[in-house]
C-alpha positions in Angstrom: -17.8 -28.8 0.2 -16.5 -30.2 3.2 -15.0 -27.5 5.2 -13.8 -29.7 8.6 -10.3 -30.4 9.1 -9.1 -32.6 12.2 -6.6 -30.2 13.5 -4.9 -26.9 12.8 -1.7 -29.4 11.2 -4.1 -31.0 8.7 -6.0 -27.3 7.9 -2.2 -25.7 7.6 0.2 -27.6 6.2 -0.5 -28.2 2.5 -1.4 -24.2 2.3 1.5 -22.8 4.3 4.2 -21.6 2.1 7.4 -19.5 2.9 7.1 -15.9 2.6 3.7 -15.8 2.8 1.7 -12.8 4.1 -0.6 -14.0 7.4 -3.6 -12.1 8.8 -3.7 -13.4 12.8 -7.0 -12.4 14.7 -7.2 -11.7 18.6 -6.4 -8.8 20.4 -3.0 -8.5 22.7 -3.5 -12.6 24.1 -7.6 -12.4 23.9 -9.1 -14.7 21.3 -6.0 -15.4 19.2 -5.4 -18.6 17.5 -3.4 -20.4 19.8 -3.8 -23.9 17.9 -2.6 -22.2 14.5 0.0 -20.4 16.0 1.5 -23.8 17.2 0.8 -25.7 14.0 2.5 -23.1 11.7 5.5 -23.2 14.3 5.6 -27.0 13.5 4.8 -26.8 9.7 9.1 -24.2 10.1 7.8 -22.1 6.9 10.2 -18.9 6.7 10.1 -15.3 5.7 6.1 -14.6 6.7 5.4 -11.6 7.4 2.4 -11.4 10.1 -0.5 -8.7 9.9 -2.2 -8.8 13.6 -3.4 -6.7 16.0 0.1 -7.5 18.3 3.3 -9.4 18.5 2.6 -11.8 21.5 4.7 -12.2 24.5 8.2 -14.3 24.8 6.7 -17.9 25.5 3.1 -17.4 23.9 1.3 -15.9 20.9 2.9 -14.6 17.5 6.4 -14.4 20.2 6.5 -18.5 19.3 7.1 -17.5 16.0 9.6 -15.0 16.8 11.5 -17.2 18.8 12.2 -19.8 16.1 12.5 -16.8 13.8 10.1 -17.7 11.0 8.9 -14.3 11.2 10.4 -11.6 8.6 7.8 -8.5 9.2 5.6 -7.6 11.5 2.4 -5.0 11.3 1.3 -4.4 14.0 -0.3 -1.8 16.6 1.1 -3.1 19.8 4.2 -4.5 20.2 5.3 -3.2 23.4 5.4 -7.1 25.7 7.6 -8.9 23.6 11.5 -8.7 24.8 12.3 -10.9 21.6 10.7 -9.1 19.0 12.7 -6.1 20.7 16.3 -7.6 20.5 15.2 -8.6 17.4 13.9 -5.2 15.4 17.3 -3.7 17.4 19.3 -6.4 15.6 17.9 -5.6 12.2 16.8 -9.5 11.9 12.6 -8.1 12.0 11.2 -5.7 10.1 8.4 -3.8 11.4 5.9 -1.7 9.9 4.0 0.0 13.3 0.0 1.1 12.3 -2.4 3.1 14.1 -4.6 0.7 15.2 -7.9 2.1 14.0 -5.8 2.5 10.4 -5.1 -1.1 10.7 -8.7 -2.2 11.3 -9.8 0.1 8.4 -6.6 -1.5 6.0 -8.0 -5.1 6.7 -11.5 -4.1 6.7 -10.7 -2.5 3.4 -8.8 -5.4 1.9 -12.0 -8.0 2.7 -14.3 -5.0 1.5 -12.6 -5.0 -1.9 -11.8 -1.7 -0.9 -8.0 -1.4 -2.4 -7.1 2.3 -0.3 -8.7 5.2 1.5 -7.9 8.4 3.0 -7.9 8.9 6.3 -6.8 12.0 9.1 -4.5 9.8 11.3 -1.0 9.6 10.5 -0.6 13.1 9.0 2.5 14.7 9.6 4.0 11.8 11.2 6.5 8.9 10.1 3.2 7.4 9.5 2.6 10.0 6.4 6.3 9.3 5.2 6.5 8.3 1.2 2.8 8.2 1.0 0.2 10.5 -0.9 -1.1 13.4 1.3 -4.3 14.9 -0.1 -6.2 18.3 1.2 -9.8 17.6 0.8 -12.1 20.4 1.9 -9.3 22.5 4.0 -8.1 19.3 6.2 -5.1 16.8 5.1 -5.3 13.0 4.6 -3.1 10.0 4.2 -3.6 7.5 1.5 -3.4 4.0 3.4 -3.5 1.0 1.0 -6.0 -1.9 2.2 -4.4 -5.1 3.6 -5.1 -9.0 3.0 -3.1 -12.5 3.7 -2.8 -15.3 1.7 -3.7 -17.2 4.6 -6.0 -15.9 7.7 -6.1 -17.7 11.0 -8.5 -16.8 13.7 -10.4 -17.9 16.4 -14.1 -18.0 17.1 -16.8 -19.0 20.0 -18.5 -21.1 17.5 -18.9 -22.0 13.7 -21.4 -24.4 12.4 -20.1 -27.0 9.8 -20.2 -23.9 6.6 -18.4 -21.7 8.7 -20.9 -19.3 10.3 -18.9 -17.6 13.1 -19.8 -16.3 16.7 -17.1 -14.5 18.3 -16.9 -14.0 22.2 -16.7 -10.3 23.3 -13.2 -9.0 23.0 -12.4 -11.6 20.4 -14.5 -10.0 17.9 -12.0 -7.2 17.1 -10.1 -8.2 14.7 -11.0 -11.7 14.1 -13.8 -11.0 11.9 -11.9 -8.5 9.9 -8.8 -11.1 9.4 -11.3 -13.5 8.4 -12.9 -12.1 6.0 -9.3 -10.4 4.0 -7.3 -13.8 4.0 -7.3 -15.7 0.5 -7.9 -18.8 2.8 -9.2 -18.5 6.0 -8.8 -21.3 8.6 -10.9 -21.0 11.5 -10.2 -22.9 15.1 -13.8 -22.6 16.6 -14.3 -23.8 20.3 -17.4 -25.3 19.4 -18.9 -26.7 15.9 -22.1 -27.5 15.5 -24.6 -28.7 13.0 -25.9 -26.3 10.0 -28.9 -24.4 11.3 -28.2 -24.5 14.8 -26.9 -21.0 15.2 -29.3 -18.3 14.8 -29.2 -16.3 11.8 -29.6 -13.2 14.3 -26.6 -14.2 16.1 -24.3 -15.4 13.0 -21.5 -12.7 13.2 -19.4 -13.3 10.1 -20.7 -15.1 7.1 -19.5 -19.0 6.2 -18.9 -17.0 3.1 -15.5 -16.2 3.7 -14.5 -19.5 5.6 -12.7 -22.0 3.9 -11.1 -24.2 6.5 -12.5 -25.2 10.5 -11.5 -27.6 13.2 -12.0 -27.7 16.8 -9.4 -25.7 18.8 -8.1 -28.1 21.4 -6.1 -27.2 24.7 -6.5 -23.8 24.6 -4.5 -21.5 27.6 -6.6 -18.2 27.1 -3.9 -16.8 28.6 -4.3 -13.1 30.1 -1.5 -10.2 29.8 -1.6 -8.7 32.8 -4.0 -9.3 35.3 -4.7 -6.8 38.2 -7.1 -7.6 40.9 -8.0 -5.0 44.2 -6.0 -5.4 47.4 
């Protein structure tokens, strides 16, 4: 099966529907998938709703999306550098579903675990807990949270080899591996691909098991939040 695609249009556009469900990897701007991002913003699908860690900024990011309002939900951890998706949730155009962000690891982690809910402490007695089962197990409360997955999953990794064996870089490996591994199809944009066998078995950090689709990520910004240097 030949898993490489030329670009993230050719990986994307005969998969992307509207109202689909996505699972985005990266964490605030570090190690998302900048080329998918841009390639689903071409492809004008409607209605998705977007599982990822954060909302992007304005000009960069999921905020691309938001700008050309393609995006119907977000659920997210961090939203808090995005002045569109704020004028938009005010507006009542974006629904927004805010997670814990350990809770949202564990719901995708879950979801590509087969794992369909779990109980956890977090949330309890918060608008987090509201309309869902509370359980006392051994003297301390817990919130059912249902696992998460995507019909589509884009991330971003260091490396694949041509099956789709992933190495992540550092901060990237958050939630990238977890997206990849929930998403019905997962589409990869890898900085470098290289030959079958060439990346250590050791140092393989998510299995070509749940890849479906790769290409090379091209023109990448990397961009950084906020950056604060000494005087």
């Amino acid at each position: 099966m030949n898993k490489i695609f030329e670009n993230a249009f050719e990986a994307l556009k005969d998969i992307n529907k509207d109202g689909q469900q996505i699972l985005a990897g990266g964490f605030g701007l570090c190690g998302i998938p900048e080329n998918c991002i841009a390639a689903l913003r071409e492809l004008g699908k409607k209605n998705l709703t977007f599982v990822s860690n954060n909302a992007g900024v304005d000009d960069f990011g999921l905020g691309l999306l938001l700008q050309s309002k393609q995006i119907k939900k977000m659920m997210s951890s961090y939203v808090g550098e995005n002045a569109t998706f704020e004028k938009q949730l005010l507006a009542g155009e974006l629904e927004v579903e805010l997670i814990p962000q350990g809770t949202l690891a564990e719901r995708i982690r879950a979801g590509g675990a087969g794992i369909p809910a779990f109980f956890t402490p977090t949330g309890v007695g918060t608008e987090v807990a509201k309309g869902k089962e509370v359980r006392n197990i051994d003297g301390r409360d817990y919130v059912l949270e249902k696992a998460i997955t995507g019909d589509i999953a884009i991330v971003r990794a260091a490396k694949a080899d041509k099956f789709g064996n992933l190495v992540f870089r550092k901060t990237a490996r958050n939630f990238n591996p977890l997206c990849a591994m929930a998403g019905k199809i997962t589409v990869v944009e890898a900085e470098e691909i290289v030959e079958i066998g060439e990346i250590d078995p050791d140092d393989v950090q998510l299995s070509g098991a749940f890849v479906q689709r790769i290409f090379k990520a091209q023109n990448l910004e990397k961009r950084i939040e906020f950056r604060t240097i000494s005087q």
